[in-house]
N, C-alpha and C positions, 0 to 999 in steps of 0.2 A: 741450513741442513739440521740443527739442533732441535728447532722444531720440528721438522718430519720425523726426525730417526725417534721423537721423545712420543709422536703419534704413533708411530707405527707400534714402539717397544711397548705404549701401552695397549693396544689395541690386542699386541701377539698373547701377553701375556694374561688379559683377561679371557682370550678365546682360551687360550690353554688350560688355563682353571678351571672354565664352564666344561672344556672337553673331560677333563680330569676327575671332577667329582661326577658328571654324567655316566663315564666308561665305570668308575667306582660302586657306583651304584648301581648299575646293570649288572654288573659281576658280583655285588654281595647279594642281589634277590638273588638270581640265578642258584649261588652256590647254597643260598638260605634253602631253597628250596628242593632242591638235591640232598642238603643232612636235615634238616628238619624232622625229619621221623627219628634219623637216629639217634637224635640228641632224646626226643621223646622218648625213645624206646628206652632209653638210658635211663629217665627219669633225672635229664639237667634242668633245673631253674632258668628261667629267663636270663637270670645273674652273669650263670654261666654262657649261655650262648650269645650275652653282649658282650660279656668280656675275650670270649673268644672273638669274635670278628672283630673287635678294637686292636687285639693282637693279628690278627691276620692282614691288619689295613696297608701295615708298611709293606707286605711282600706285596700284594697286589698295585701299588702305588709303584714300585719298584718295576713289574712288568709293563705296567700300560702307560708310562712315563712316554719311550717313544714315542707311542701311537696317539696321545695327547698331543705332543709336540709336531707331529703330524698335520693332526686332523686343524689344529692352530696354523699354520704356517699355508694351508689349502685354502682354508676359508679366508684370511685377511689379506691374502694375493687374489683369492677370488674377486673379496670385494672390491679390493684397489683398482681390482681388472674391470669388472664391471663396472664400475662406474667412471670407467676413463679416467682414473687419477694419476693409475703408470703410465698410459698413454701421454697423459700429460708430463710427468715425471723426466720418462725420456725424450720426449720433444723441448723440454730444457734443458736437456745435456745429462742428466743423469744418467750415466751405465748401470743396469741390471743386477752388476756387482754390487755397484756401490749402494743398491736400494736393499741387498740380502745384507749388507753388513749389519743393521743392527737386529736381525733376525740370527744371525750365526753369533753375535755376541750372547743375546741371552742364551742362545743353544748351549756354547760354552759354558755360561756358567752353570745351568742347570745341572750341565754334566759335571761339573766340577761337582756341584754340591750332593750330585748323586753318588758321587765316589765313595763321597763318606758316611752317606746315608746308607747303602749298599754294603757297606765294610763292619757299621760298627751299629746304627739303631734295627735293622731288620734282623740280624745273626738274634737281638736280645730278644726281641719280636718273635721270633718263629721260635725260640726256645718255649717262651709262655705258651705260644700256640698250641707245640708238638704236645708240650704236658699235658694240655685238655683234650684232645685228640687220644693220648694212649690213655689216660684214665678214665674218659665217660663214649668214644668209640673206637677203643680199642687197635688203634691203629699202630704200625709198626710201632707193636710194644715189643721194650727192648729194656734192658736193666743191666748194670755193667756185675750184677750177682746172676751168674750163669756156670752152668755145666761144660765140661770139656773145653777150656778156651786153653786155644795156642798161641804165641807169642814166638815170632822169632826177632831175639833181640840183640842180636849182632850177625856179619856176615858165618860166624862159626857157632851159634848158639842158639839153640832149640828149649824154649820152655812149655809145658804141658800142665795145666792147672784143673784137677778136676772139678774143684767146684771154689767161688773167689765168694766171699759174703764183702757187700761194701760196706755194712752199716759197722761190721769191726774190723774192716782192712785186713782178715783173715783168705788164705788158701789153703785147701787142702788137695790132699794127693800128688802133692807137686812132684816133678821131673825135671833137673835141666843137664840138658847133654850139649857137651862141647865138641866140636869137632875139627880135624885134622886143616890148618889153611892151606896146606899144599894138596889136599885128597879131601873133599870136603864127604868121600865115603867111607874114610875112618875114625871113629869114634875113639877119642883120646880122654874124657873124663864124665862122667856121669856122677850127678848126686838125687837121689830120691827120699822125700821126705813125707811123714806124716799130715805136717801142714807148717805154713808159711806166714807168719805176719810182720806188719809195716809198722816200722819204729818210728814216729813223727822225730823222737828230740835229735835222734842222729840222721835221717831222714834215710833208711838203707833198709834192708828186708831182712829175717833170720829163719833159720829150717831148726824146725822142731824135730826129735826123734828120727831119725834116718840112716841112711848109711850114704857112703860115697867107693865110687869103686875108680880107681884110674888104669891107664891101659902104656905099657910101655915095651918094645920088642918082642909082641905077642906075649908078654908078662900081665898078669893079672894082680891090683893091690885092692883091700877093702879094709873098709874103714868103717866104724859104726860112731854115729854121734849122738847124742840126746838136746844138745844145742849148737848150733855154728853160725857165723854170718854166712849169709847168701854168697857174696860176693859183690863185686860192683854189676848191677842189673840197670839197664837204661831206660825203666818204666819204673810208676809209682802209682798208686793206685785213683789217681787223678785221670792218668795215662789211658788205664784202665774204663776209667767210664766217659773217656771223650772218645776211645775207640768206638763206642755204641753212637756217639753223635752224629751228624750229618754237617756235609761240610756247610750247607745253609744256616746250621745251628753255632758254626764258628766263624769270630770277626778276624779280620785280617791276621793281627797277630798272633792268635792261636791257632788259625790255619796254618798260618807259615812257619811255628812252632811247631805243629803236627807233622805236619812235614819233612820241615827238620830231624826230627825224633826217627822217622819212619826211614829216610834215608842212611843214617847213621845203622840203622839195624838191619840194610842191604836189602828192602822192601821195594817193589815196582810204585813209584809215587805218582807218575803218567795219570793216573784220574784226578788225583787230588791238585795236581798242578793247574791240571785243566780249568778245574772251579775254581781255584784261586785268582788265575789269568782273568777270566769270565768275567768276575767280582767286581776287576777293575776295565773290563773294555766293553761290557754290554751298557753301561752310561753314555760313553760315546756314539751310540746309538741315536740318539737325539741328534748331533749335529747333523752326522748324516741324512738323517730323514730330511730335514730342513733344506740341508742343499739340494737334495732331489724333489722337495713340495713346492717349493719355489718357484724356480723356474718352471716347472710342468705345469701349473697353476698360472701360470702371467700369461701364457697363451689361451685364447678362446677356441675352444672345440668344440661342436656338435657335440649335444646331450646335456650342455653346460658343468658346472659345478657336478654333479650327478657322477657323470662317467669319471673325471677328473679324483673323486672320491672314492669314487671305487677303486680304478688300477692303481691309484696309490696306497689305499689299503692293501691291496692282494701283493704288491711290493713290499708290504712292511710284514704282511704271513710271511710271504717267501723268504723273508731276513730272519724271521723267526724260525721257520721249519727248515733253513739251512746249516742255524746256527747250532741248533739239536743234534742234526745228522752231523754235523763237521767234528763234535762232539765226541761222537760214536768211536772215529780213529782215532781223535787223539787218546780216549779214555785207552784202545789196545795197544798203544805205545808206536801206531803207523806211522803217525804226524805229531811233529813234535809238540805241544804244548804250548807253547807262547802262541805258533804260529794255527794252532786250532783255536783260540781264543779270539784271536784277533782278525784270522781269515774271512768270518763275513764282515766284519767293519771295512776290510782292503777291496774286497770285491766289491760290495756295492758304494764307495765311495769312489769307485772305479765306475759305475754305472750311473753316479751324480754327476761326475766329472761328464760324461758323455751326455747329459739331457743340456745340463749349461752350457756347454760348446755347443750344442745345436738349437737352443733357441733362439730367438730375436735378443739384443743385446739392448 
């Protein structure tokens, strides 16, 4: 058996390859040829648009992983099938089972090593990317030096910055009002200031020129300062410019850092969990396929290989265009989060389960 499973395992794994840089390459002419002008219109160097899609390799590596492992897994049961070698296989006693195991081994592991290809090189990936992207076409350009940003950073505290410069961790205009925990519609202390900047040696914020006014038994107190600490504020101007990030743009830790941060400040975190979850269960994606390519592939149907390639494509859209929409409620807070992350992996592993109980064993 050491020799079949060492057959098979090399066989999966160079079809996977060939399927992998094939689907890779389809999809960078394509998308080459969709910005192509913009990049020209821009006036980017060749420089630039190689370096761009070297950054871009890992996200798309990342989606068409499954459909690789797929289209692997269709074709070496194909051919096993067609040339009567499963035939053969199980008329030695072999079970069905036992001819996927080392087909689900390297599924595992690929998924295994997608966890952390997915968590920590593609976040770095799509960061270089995103920069080329807002600096030569302009695309969700975004800068954490913006007008009017709010902050609520705690469940009783409201801050308003009118304009934040990052290059000297200055604010100006600032506002922050506290309010009532028992009546979060009474305002119980207010301080406004001129502008705001961040002290790295003590790592805490200060208000420049201001006043502060506090509010006690419909009593009125104010107060003018020309310097004070902030107080304790649970952002920093790091804070500050990973708000403008995207969760693709952060690796697991500083996802779940962000997170963190944003929950402490009494924020709806229901999107951001979503992607998190995501992060770690769309790898597992791969096994799945496999237990459904498998067996639906060891049977010969009319159309051969053909048809066989098709509905199992159109099965792996449908995992993708479910997995989008399942998205949708968890991102509104309908469906909790873990279980919007993981629900297409439950379902159609529900639907693997169902083709291997019903095929020839």
């Amino acid at each position: 058996m050491k020799l079949l499973d060492k057959s098979i395992i090399r066989q999966f794994l160079s079809t996977a390859l060939f399927s992998l840089v094939a689907v890779l390459l389809v999809f960078i002419v394509i998308d080459v040829m969709e910005k192509l002008d913009d990049f020209i219109d821009k006036q980017a160097g060749w420089g630039i648009i190689v370096q761009y899609y070297i950054f871009f390799i890992p996200e798309i590596i990342k989606l068409i992983i499954p459909v690789a492992m797929l289209l692997a897994s269709l074709f070496v049961t194909a051919r096993l099938s067609t040339q009567n070698e499963l035939t053969a296989m199980k008329s030695s006693g072999i079970s069905l089972y036992r001819i996927m195991a080392p087909f689900v081994c390297v599924a595992l592991t690929v998924s295994a090593v997608a966890v952390y290809f997915n968590g920590w090189v593609v976040p770095f990936a799509n960061q270089k990317k995103f920069m080329i992207e807002r600096v030569y076409l302009h695309k969700d350009v975004v800068s954490a030096s913006g007008a009017n940003i709010y902050i609520q950073d705690t469940r009783t505290r409201i801050l308003s910055l009118g304009y934040f410069d990052d290059t000297r961790n200055i604010a100006t205009r600032v506002s922050i009002q506290d309010f009532s925990p028992a009546d979060p519609t009474v305002m119980t202390d207010r301080m406004d200031a001129v502008s705001m900047a961040w002290d790295s040696a003590s790592r805490s914020w200060t208000l420049y020129t201001g006043t502060r006014r506090w509010f006690n038994n419909d009593r009125e107190q104010l107060e003018q300062f020309t310097t004070r600490p902030a107080g304790k504020l649970h952002f920093d101007p790091d804070d500050l410019r990973k708000k403008q990030e995207k969760p693709d743009e952060m690796d697991y830790y500083t996802l779940q850092q962000f997170i963190r941060n944003q929950q402490d400040a009494g924020q709806d975190v229901a999107r951001w969990l979503v992607d998190f979850y995501s992060k770690i269960s769309f790898p597992f994606a791969s096994v799945i396929v496999v237990l459904f390519g498998v067996p639906f592939a060891s049977q010969k149907r009319r159309g051969g290989v053909g048809v066989q390639l098709g509905i199992s494509l159109l099965i792996c859209f449908i995992y993708l265009i479910f997995m989008k929409v399942s998205q949708v409620f968890g991102y509104n807070g309908d469906v909790d989060p873990l279980l919007t992350a993981w629900s297409a992996n439950i379902i159609f592993l529900g639907g693997a389960v169902f083709v291997m109980v019903r095929v020839k064993k």
